[in-house]
N, C-alpha and C positions, 0 to 999 in steps of 0.2 A: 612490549605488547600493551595496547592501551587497557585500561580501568573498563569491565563492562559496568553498565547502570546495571541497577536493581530491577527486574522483568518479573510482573506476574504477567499469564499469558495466559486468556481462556482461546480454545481454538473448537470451532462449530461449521459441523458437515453436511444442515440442512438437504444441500447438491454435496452427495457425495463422489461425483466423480473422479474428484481432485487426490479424495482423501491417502490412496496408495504411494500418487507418487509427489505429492507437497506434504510433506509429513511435517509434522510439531518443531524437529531439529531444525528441518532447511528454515522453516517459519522462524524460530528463534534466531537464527544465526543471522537473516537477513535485518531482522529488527532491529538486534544487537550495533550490525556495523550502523543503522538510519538514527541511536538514537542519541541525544545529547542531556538527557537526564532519565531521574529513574520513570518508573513507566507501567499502567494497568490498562494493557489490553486485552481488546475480543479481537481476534480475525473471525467472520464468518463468509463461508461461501454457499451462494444461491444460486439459484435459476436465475433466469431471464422475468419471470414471473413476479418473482419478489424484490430484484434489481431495480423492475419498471416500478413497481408500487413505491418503493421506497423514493426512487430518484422522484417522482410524481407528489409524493408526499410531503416530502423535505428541502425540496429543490426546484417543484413547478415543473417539471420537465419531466414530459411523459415516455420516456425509454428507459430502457436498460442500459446502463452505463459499464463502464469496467471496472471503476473503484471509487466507492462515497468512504468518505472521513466524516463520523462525528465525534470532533474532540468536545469534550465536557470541560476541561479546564479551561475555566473563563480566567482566573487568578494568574497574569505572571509573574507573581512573587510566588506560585505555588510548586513545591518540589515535585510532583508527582505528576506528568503528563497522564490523561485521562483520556482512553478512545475507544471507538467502536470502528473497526476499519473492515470492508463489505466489500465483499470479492466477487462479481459474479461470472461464473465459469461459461457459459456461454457464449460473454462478448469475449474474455481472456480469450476462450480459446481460437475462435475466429478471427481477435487481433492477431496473433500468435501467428496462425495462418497465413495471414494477410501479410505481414510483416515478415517472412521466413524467418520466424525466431522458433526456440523450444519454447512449448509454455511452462518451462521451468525458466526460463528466462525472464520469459516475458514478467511471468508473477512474482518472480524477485524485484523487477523494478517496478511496480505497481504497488508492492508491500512497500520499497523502501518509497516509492509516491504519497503514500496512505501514513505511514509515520513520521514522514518531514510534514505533511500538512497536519497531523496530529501535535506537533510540538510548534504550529504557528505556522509554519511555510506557505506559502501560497504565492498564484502565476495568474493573478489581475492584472497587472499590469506590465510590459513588456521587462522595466527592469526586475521586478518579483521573480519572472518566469524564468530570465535568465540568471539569477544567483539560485533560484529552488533548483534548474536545469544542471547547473556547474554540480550541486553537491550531491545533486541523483548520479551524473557522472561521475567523481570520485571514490563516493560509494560504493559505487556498480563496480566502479574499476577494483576496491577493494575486493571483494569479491571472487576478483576472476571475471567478470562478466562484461560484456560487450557497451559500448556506447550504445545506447537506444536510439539516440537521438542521429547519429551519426548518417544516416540517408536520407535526410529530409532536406 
């Protein structure tokens, strides 16, 4: 069994819709398989209200998104990934929807979206998208969980 990293984990229910059935463990567990060093996260999950302000704020873009990453470690010489990863339930759920997934699914792969791009990952550019895409697949597959990407 692999080595886990070192997880401190704050978890925030703003929108508590979630809170019953995305609980602390499945949050932990999903982070766990996404990370590749030790790691001081927030998950928080919003509205649509706070989603749009934020993506607005930080991003220029005036909607509600499904998931902002803001890593703080600028340092990659630094052990310790640094994030705030922002869930909002709203668009989750209606992806979710849209997509005939559970949004226990879905939010697994959004989490493990929100902490690859927390430790550097990112899908600028087509090859970015497809090596961030391959380890969101492996992950997931770790898991038990479905290829996201698989109907597109």
């Amino acid at each position: 069994m692999p080595q886990k990293n070192k997880l401190s984990l704050s978890v925030q229910y703003p929108d508590p819709r979630l809170k019953e059935s995305i609980t602390r463990s499945k949050l932990q567990q999903w982070i766990q398989a996404a990370l590749f060093a030790p790691a001081e996260l927030t998950i928080r999950f919003v509205d649509a209200e706070e989603g749009r302000t934020l993506n607005r704020e930080y991003r220029g873009k005036d909607y509600a998104t499904n998931v902002l990453t803001f890593a703080y470690t600028e340092d990659e010489d630094s052990e310790t990934t640094q994030a705030d990863i922002i869930l909002c339930t709203d668009v989750l759920q209606r992806e979710a929807e849209e997509q005939k997934k559970t949004v226990e699914a879905h939010t697994a792969h959004l989490v493990v979206h929100g902490v690859l791009h927390a430790q550097g990952y990112d899908h600028e550019t087509d090859e970015e998208a497809t090596e961030m895409e391959a380890l969101e697949v492996e992950i997931l597959a770790s898991l038990g969980e479905a290829n996201p990407y698989a109907d597109r």
